[in-house]
C-alpha atoms as one frame of an Amber mdcrd trajectory, in Angstrom:
protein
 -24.878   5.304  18.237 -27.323   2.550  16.499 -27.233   2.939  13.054 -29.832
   2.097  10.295 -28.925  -0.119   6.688 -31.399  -0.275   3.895 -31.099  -2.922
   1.355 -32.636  -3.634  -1.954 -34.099  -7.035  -2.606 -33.968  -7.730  -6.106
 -36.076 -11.525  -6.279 -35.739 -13.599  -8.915 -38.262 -14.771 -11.649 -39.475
 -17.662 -10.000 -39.971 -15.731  -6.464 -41.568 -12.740  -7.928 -43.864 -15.336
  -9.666 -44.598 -16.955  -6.219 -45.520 -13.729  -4.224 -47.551 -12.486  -7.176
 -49.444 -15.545  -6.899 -49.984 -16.158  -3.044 -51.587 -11.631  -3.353 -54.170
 -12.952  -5.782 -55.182 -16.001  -3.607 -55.045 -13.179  -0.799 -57.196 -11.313
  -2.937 -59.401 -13.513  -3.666 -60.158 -14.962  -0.383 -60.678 -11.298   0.848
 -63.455 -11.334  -1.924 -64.625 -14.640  -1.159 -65.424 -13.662   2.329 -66.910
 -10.183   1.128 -69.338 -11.830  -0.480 -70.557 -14.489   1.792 -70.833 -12.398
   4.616 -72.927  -9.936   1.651 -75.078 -13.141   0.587 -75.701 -14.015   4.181
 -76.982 -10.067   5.042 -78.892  -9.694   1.909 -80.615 -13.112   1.602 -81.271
 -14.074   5.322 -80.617 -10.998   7.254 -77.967 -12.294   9.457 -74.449 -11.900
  10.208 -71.913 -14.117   9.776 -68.851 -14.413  12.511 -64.799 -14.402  11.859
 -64.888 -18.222  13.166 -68.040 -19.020  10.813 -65.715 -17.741   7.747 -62.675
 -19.902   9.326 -65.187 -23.144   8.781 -65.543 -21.841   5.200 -61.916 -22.532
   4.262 -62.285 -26.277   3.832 -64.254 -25.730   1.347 -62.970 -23.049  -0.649
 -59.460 -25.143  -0.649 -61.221 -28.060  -2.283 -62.973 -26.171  -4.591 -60.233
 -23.842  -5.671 -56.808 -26.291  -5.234 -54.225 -23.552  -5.990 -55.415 -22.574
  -2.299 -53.316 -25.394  -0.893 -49.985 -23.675  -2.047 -51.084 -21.466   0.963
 -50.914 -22.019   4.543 -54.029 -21.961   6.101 -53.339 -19.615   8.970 -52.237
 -17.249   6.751 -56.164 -17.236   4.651 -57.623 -17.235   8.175 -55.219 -14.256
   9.157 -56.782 -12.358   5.905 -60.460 -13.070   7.067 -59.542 -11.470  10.532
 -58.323  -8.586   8.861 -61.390  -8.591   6.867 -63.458  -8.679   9.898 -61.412
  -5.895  11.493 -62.026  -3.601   8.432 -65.962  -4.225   8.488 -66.257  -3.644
  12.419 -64.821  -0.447  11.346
C-alpha cells in the first residue's frame, strides 16, 4: 500500500522575505518582456523571438542589479513561459 504525507512549511522571516522578492523580479521580467515584444509590434511591426528576449537579459541585469540575486536560467525560464502563453 503506498501511502501519502502532507506537511506544512512554516518559513521563516528572512525566507518568506526572499521568495517574496525573487515573485516580483519574476514579475517584473514577465512585464519587461510584455512590453518589448509590445514596443517591437507596435513601433516596427515585427516580432521578436524567445532567444531575442534571452539577449535582453544582460541588459536588464545591469540596469536593474537586484536581478543578480537571481539565476539567470531561471529569468530565461520565465520568458519561455511567456512565449508559451502568447503562442497561445
Amino acid at each position: 500500500m503506498i501511502k501519502a504525507y502532507k506537511f506544512r512549511i512554516y518559513p521563516t522571516k528572512s525566507k518568506k522575505t526572499t521568495m517574496e522578492r525573487t515573485l516580483e523580479l519574476w514579475r517584473w521580467t514577465y512585464n519587461q518582456t510584455l512590453a518589448e515584444r509590445k514596443n517591437a509590434w507596435e513601433n516596427e511591426g515585427k516580432s521578436i523571438s524567445k532567444y531575442e528576449t534571452h539577449n535582453l537579459l544582460p541588459k536588464w541585469k545591469s540596469g536593474k542589479l537586484e536581478l543578480n540575486e537571481v539565476f539567470s536560467q531561471i529569468l530565461q525560464n520565465v520568458q519561455e513561459r511567456f512565449d508559451l502563453a502568447f503562442k497561445a
